[in-house]
KOLRO-195818 format. One record per residue (C-alpha): residue number from 1; residue in three letters; x, z, y. Coordinates in nm, 2 decimals, m for minus. Each point is the difference from the previous one (the first is absolute). Example, Ala and Ser with C-alpha at 12.3 -4.5 7.8 and 13.67 -1.06 7.14 Angstrom:
% KOLRO-195818
{rec 1, "ALA", {1.23, 0.78, m0.45}}
{rec 2, "SER", {0.14, m0.07, 0.34}}
***
This chain:
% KOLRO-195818
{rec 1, "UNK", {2.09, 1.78, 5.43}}
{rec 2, "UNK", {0.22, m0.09, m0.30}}
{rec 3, "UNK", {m0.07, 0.41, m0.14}}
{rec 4, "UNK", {m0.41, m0.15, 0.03}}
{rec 5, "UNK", {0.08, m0.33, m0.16}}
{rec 6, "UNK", {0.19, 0.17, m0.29}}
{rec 7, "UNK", {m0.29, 0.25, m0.08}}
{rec 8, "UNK", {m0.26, m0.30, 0.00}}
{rec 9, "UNK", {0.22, m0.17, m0.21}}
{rec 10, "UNK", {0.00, 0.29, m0.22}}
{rec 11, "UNK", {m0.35, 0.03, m0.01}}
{rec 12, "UNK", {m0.07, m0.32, m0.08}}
{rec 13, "UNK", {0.26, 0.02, m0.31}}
{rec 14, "UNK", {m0.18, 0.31, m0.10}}
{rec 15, "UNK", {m0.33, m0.14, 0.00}}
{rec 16, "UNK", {0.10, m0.30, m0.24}}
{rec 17, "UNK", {0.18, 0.21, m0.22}}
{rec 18, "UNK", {m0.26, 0.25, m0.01}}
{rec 19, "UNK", {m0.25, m0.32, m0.10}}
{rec 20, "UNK", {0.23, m0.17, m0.28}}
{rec 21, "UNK", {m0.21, 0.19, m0.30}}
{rec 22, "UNK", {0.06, m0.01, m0.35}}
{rec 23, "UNK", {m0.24, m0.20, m0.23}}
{rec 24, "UNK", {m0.28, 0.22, m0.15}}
{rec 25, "UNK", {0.14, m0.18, m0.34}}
{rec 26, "UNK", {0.33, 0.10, 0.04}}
{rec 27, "UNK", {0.10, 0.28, m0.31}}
{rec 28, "UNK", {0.13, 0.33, 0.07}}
{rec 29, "UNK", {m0.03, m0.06, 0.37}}
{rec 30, "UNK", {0.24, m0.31, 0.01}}
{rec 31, "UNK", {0.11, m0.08, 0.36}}
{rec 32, "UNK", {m0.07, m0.39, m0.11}}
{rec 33, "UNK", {m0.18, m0.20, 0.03}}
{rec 34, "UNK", {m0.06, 0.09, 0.37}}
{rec 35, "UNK", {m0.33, m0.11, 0.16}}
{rec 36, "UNK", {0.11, m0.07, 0.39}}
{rec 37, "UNK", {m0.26, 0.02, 0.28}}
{rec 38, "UNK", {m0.06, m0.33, 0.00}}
{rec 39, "UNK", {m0.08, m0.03, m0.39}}
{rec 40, "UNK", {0.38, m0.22, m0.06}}
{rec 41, "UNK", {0.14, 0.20, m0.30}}
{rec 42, "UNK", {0.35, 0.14, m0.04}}
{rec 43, "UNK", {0.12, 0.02, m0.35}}
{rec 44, "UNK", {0.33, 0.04, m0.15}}
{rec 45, "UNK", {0.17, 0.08, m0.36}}
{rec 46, "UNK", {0.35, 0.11, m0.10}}
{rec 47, "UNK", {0.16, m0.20, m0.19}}
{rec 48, "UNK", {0.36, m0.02, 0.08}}
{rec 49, "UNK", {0.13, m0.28, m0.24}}
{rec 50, "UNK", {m0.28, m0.25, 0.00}}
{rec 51, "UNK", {0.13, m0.32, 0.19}}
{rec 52, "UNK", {m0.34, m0.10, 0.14}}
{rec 53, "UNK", {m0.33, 0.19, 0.02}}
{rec 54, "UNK", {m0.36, m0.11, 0.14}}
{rec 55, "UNK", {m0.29, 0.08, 0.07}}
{rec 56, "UNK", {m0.32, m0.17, m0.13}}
{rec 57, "UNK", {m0.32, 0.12, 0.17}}
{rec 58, "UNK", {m0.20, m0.35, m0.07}}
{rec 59, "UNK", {0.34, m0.19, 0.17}}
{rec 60, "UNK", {0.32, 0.12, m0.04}}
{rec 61, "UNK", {0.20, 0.17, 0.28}}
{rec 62, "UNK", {0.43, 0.02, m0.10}}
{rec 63, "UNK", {0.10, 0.36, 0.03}}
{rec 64, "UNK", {0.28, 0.11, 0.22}}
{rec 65, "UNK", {0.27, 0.21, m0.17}}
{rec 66, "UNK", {0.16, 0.27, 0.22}}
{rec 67, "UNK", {0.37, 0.16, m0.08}}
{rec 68, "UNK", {m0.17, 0.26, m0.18}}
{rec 69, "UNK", {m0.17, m0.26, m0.25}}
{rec 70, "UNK", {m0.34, 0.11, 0.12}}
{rec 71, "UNK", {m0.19, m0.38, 0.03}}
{rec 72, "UNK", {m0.26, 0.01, 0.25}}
{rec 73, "UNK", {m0.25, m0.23, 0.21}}
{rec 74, "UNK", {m0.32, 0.02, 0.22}}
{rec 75, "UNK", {m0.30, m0.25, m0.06}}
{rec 76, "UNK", {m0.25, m0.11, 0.26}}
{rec 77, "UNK", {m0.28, 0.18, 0.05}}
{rec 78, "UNK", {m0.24, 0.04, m0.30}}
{rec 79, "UNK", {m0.38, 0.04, m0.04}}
{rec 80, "UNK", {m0.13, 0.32, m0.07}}
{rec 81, "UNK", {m0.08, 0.08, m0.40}}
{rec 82, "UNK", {0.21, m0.01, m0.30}}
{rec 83, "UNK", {0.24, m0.28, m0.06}}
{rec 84, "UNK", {0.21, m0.10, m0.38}}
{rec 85, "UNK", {0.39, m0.04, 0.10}}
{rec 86, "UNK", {0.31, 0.01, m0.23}}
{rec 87, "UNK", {0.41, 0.00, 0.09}}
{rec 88, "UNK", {0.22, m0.28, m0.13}}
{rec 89, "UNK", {0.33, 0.16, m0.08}}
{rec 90, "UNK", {0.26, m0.28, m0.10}}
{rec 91, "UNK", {m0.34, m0.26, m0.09}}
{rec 92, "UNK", {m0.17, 0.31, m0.21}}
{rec 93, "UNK", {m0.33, 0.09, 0.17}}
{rec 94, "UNK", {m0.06, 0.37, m0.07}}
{rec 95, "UNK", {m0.20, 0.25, 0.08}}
{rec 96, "UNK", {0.09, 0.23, 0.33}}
{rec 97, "UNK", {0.11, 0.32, m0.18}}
{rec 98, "UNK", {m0.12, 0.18, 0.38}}
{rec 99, "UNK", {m0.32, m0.10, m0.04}}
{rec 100, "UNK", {m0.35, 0.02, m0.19}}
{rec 101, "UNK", {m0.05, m0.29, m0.26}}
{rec 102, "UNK", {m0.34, m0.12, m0.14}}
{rec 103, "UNK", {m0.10, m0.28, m0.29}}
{rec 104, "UNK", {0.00, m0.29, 0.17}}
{rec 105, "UNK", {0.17, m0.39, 0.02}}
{rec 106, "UNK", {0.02, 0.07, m0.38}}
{rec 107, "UNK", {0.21, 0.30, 0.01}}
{rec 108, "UNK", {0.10, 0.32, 0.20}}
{rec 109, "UNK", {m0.04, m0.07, 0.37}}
{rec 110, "UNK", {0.13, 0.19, 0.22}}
{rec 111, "UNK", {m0.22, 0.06, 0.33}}
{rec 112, "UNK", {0.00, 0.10, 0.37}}
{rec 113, "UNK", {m0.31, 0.10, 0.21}}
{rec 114, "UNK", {0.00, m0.10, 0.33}}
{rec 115, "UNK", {m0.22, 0.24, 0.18}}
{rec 116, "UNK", {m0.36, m0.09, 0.16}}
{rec 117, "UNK", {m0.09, 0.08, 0.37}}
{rec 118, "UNK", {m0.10, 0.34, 0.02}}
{rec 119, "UNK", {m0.39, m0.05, 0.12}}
{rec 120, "UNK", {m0.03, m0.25, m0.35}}
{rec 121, "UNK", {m0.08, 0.28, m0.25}}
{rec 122, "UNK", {m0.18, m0.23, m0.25}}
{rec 123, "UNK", {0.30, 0.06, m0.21}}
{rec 124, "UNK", {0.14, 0.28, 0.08}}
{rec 125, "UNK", {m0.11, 0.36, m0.24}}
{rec 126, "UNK", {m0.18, 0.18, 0.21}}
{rec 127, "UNK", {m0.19, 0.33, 0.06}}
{rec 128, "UNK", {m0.32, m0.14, m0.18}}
{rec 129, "UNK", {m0.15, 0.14, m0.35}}
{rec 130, "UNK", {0.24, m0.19, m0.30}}
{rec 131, "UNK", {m0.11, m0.17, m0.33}}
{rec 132, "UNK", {0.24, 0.01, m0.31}}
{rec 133, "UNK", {0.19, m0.29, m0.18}}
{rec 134, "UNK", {0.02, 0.09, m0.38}}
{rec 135, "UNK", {0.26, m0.20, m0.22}}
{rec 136, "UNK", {m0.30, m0.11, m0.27}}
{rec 137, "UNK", {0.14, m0.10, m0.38}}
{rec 138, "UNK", {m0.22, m0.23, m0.19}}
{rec 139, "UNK", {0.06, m0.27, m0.28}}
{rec 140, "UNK", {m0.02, m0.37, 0.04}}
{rec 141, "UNK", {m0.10, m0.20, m0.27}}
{rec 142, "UNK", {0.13, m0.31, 0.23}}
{rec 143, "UNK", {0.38, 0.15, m0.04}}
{rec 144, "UNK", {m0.07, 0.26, m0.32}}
{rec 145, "UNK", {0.17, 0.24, 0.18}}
{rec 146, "UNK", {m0.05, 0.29, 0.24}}
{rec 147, "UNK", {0.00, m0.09, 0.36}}
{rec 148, "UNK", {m0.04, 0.22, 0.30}}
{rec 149, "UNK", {m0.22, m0.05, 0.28}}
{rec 150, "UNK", {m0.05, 0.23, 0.37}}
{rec 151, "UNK", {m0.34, 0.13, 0.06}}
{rec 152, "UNK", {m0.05, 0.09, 0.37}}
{rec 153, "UNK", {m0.33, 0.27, 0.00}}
{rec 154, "UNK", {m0.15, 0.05, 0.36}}
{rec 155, "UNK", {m0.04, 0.34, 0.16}}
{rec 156, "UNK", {m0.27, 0.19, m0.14}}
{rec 157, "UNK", {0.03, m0.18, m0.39}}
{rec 158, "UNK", {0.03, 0.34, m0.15}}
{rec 159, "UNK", {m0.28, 0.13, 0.17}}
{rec 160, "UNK", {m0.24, m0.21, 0.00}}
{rec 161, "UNK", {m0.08, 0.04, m0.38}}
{rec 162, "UNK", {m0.30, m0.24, 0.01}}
{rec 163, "UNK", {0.09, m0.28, 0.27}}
{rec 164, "UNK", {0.13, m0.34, m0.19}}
{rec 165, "UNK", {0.22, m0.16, 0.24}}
{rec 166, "UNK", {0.07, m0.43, 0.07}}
{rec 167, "UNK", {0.33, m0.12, m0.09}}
{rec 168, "UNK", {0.27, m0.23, 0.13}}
{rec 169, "UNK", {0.22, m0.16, m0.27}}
{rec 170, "UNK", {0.31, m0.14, 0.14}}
{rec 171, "UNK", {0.24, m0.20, m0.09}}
{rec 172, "UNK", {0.42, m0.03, 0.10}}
{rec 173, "UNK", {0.20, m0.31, 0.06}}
{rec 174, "UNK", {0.27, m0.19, m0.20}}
{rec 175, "UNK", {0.27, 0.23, m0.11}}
{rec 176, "UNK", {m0.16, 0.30, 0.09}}
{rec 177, "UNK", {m0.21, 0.24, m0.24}}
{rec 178, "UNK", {m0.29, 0.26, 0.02}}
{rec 179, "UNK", {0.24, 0.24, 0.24}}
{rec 180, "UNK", {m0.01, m0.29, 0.27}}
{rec 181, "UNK", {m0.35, 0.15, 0.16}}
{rec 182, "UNK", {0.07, 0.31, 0.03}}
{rec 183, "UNK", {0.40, 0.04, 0.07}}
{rec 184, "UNK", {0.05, m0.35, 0.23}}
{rec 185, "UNK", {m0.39, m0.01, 0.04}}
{rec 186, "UNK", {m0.09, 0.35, 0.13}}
{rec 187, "UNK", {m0.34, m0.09, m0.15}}
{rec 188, "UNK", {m0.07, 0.40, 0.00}}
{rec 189, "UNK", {0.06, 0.09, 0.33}}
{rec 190, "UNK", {m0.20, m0.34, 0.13}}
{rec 191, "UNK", {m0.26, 0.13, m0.20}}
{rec 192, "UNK", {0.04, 0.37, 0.09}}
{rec 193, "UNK", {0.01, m0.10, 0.39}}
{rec 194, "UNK", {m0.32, m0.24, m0.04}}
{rec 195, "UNK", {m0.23, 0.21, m0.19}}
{rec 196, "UNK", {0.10, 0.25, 0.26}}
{rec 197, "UNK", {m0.08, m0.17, 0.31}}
{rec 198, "UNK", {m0.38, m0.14, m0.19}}
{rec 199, "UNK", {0.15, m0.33, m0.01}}
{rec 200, "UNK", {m0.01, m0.06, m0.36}}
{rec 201, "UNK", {m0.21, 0.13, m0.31}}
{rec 202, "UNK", {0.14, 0.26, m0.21}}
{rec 203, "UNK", {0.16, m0.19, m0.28}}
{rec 204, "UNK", {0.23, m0.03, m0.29}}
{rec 205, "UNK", {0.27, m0.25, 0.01}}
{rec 206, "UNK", {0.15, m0.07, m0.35}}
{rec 207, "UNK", {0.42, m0.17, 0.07}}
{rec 208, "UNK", {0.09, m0.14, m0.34}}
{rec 209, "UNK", {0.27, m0.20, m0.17}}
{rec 210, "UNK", {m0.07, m0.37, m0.01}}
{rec 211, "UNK", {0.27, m0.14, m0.19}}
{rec 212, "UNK", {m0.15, m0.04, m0.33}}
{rec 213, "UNK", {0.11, m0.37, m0.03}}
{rec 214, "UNK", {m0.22, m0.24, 0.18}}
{rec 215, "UNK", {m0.38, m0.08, 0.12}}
{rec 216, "UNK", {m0.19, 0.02, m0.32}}
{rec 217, "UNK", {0.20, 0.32, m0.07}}
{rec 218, "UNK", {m0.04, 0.17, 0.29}}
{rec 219, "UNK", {m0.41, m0.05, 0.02}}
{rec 220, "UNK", {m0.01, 0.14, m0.31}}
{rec 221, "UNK", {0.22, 0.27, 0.05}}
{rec 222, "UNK", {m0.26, 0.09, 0.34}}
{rec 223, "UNK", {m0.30, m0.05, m0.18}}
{rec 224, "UNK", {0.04, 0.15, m0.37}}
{rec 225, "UNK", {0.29, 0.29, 0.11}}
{rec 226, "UNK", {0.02, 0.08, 0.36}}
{rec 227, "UNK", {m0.36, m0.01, 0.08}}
{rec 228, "UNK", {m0.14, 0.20, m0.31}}
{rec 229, "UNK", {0.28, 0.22, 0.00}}
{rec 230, "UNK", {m0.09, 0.14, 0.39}}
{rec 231, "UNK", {m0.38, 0.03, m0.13}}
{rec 232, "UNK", {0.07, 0.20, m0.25}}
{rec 233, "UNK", {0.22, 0.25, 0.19}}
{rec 234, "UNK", {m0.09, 0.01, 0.31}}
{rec 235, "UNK", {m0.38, m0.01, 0.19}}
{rec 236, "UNK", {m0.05, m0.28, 0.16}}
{rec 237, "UNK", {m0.30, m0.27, 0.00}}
{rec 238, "UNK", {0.02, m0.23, m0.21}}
{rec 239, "UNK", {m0.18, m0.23, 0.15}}
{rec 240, "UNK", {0.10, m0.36, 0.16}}
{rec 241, "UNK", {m0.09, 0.11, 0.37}}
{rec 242, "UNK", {0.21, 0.29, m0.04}}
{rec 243, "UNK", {0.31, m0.20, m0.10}}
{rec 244, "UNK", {0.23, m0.21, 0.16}}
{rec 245, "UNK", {0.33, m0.16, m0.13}}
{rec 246, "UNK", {0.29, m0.11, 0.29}}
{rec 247, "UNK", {0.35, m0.13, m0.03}}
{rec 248, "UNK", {0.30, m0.08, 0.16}}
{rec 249, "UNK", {0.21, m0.35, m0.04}}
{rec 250, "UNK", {m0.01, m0.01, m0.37}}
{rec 251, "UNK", {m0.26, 0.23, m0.03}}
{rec 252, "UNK", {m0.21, m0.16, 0.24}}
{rec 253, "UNK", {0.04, m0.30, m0.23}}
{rec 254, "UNK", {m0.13, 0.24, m0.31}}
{rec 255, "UNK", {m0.29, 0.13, 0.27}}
{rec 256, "UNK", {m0.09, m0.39, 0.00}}
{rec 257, "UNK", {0.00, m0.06, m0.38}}
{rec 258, "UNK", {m0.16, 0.34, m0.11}}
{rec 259, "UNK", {m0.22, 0.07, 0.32}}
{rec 260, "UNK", {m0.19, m0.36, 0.06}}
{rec 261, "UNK", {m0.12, m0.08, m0.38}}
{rec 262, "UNK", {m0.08, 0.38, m0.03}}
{rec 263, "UNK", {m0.23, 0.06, 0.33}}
{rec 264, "UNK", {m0.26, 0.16, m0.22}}
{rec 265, "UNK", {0.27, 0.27, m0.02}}
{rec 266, "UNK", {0.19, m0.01, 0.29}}
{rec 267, "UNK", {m0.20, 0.01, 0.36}}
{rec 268, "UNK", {0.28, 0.01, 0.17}}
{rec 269, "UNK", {0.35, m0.21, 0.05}}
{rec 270, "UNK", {0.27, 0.05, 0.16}}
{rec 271, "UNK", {0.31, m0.28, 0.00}}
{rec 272, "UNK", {0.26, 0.10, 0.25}}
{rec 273, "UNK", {0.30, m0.25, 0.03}}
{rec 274, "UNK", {m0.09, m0.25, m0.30}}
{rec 275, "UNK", {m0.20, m0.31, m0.07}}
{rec 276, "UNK", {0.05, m0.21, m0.25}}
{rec 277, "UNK", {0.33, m0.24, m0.05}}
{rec 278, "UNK", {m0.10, m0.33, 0.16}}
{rec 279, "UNK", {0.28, m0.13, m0.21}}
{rec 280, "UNK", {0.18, 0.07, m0.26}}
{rec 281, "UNK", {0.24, 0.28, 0.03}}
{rec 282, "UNK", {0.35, 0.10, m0.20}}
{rec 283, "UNK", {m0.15, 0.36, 0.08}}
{rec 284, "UNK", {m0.28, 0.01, m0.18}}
{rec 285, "UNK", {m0.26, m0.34, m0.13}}
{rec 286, "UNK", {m0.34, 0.10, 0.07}}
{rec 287, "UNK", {m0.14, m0.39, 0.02}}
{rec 288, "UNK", {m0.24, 0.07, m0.32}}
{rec 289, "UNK", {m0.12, 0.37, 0.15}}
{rec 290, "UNK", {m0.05, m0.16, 0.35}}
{rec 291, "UNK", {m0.19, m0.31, m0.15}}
{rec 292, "UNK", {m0.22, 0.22, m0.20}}
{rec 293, "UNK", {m0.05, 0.24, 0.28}}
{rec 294, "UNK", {m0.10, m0.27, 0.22}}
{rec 295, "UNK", {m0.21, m0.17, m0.22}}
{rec 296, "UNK", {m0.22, 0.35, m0.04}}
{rec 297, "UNK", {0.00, m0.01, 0.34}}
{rec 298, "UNK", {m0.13, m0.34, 0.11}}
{rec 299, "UNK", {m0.27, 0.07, m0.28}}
{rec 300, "UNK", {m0.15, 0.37, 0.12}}
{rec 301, "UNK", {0.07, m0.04, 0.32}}
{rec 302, "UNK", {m0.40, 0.19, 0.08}}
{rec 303, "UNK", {0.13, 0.27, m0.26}}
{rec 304, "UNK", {0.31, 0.11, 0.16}}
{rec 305, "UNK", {m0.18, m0.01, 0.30}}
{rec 306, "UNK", {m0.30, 0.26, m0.11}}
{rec 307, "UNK", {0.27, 0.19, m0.21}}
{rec 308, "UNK", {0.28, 0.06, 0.27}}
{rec 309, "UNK", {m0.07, 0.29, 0.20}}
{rec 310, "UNK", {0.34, m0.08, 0.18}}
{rec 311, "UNK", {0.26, m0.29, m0.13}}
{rec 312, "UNK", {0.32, 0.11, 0.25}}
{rec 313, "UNK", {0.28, m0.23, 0.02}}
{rec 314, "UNK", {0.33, 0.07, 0.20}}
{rec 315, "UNK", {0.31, m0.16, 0.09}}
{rec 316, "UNK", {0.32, 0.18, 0.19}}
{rec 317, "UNK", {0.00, m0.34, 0.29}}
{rec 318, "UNK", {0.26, m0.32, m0.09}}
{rec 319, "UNK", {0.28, 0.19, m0.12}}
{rec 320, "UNK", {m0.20, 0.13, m0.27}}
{rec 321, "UNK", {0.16, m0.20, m0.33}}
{rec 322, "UNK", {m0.35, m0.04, m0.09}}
{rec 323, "UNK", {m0.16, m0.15, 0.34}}
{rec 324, "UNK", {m0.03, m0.38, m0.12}}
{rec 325, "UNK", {m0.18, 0.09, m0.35}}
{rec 326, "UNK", {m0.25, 0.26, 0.18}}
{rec 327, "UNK", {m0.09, m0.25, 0.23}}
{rec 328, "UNK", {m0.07, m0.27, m0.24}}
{rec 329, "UNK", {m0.22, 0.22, m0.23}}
{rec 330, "UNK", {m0.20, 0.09, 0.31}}
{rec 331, "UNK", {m0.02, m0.37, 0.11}}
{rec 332, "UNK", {m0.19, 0.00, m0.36}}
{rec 333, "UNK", {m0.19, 0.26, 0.01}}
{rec 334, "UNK", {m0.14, m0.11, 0.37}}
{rec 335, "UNK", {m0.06, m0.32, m0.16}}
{rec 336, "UNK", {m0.23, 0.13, m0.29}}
{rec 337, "UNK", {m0.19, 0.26, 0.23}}
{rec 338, "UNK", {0.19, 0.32, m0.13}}
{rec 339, "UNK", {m0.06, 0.23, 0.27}}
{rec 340, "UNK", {0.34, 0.26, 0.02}}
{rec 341, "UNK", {0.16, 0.17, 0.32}}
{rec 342, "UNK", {0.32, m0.02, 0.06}}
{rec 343, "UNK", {0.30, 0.19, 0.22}}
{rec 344, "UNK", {0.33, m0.18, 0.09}}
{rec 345, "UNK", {0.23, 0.26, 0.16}}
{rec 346, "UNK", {0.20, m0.25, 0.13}}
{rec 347, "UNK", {0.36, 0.06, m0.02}}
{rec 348, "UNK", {0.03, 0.29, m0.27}}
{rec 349, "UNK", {0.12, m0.22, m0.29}}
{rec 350, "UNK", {0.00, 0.08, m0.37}}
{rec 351, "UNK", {0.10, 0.42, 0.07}}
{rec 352, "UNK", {m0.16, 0.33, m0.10}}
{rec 353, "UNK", {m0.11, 0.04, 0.34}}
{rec 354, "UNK", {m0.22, m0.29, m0.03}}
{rec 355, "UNK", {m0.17, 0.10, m0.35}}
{rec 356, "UNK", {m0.02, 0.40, 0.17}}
{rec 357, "UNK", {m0.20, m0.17, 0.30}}
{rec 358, "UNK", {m0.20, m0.20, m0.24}}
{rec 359, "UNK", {m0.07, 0.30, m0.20}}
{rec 360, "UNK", {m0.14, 0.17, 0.30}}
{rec 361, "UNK", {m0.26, m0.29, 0.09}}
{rec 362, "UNK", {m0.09, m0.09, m0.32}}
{rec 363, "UNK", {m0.10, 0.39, m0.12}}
{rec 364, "UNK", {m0.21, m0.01, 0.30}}
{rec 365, "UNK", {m0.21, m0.25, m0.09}}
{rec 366, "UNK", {m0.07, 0.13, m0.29}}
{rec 367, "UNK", {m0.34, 0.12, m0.22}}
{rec 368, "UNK", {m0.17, m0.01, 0.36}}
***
């Protein structure tokens, strides 16, 4: 009986060893962060001769040190997708030297994935036929410099000589740059799986930097660099129904001030996260853009209508930072007779995997 106990008990250690993985963003095949079976994360650092070490993964977790000065701790369980996190070693936040880091917050971020369920492959690379992402130089006149922005091509670009493709350009959030959409985004691979499955049009979609200093700044830099810059090197139509122009938080607030006065160009409009700040904000004062989007609005209200193939609005449920604004620029837009659809994933927040899910809606919808 106890030899039987003993040998379950064995088992059963085995098994949740054997399910402790390593982060697919871990370097070199770091042991940590460790994704556990129920999505809680382990992660530790050495760092034998800091007094105090945490953990911030959107709240902060203290660290436990061991004799060894290895400092570790286990989170709750996380949602699946990509999530920003950073170690505070004696009140320094850093990045995890263990583990990937992307631009984001600002600065280098580092990053764990937390794995989806097996059967959701809308993420996930998979055996299907693979577009490209080329790094594309061209020179703003916004910045007068030379900026770089990622192309994504479909399967088939190169061999279909004589198709012109649609194209999605989209747009990153605060402290983030053109990288965002395709490295915390998996734009590509949404895409690639989409296209694959006949759920979405083959298209181009165009990630590009959007810190050029402001709203006036950055409609110029779409209209007069960005845009022209893709239609000359690449074969796309040119043409408003074949173009559509989507954001997240920030860039969902750009999407608003380029996209609605510039329907005649833009078809298509996608704002995941954002909506204009009802107040005033110490992040960013966007009271004149608002005003003068609004007032476009309550005066074309038929032409945005006949113009917007789709107008897609999204929000990541209350603990989305941006909930209360989103909700009162729809209450407006309701009022006035804007028609829109809209997707509220409830709980997701103001994350990656929100914008990755709103990615994959949104590019289905699109140039229908």
């Amino acid at each position: 009986m106890k030899r039987q106990l003993f040998l379950s008990m064995l088992a059963m250690v085995s098994v949740a060893t054997f399910a402790q993985t390593p982060a697919t963003t871990n370097i070199n095949k770091s042991g940590f962060p460790k994704i556990m079976p129920d999505n809680s994360i382990e992660f530790s650092i050495k760092a034998p001769e800091a007094q105090k070490v945490q953990l911030d993964l959107g709240r902060k977790y203290d660290m436990t040190k061991s004799a060894s000065g290895v400092w570790t701790v286990t989170t709750e369980p996380q949602g699946s997708g990509i999530h920003y996190y950073s170690l505070i070693v004696d009140g320094l936040s850093v990045a995890d030297p263990s583990s990937e880091s992307f631009f984001g917050c600002s600065r280098m971020m580092s990053c764990v994935e937390v794995p989806y369920a097996k059967e959701d492959t809308r993420f996930q690379v998979r055996d299907v036929a693979h577009g490209n992402v080329s790094t594309v130089r061209y020179f703003s006149k916004v910045t007068n410099s030379w900026r770089v922005m990622y192309v994504y091509t479909p399967a088939g670009y190169d061999k279909n000589m004589d198709k012109k493709y649609p194209v999605l350009y989209i747009m990153h959030g605060g402290g983030e740059d053109a990288r965002g959409w395709v490295q915390q985004g998996r734009g590509d691979i949404i895409l690639d799986n989409l296209i694959a499955d006949g759920k979405a049009k083959p298209m181009l979609m165009v990630s590009f930097d959007a810190n050029v200093g402001g709203f006036d700044n950055v409609g110029k830099e779409i209209l007069d660099n960005v845009i022209p810059s893709v239609e000359k090197d690449f074969r796309v139509d040119a043409s408003a129904d074949s173009r559509a122009i989507s954001g997240l938080s920030m860039g969902g607030m750009f999407t608003l001030y380029v996209g609605v006065p510039n329907t005649d160009k833009f078809h298509y409009l996608g704002v995941f996260s954002s909506g204009w700040f009802a107040k005033s904000s110490p992040f960013m004062n966007a009271d004149k853009e608002r005003d003068a989007n609004y007032a476009y609005i309550d005066n074309n209200v038929s032409l945005l209508n006949n113009n917007l193939k789709q107008f897609f609005i999204t929000i990541g449920g209350k603990p989305d930072i941006a909930y209360e604004n989103c909700q009162i620029m729809m209450q407006h837009l309701k009022q006035k007779g804007v028609k829109f659809d809209y997707y509220d994933s409830k709980d997701g927040g103001h994350t990656w995997p929100v914008w990755r899910e709103d990615l994959y809606l949104f590019a289905q919808k699109l140039f229908k």
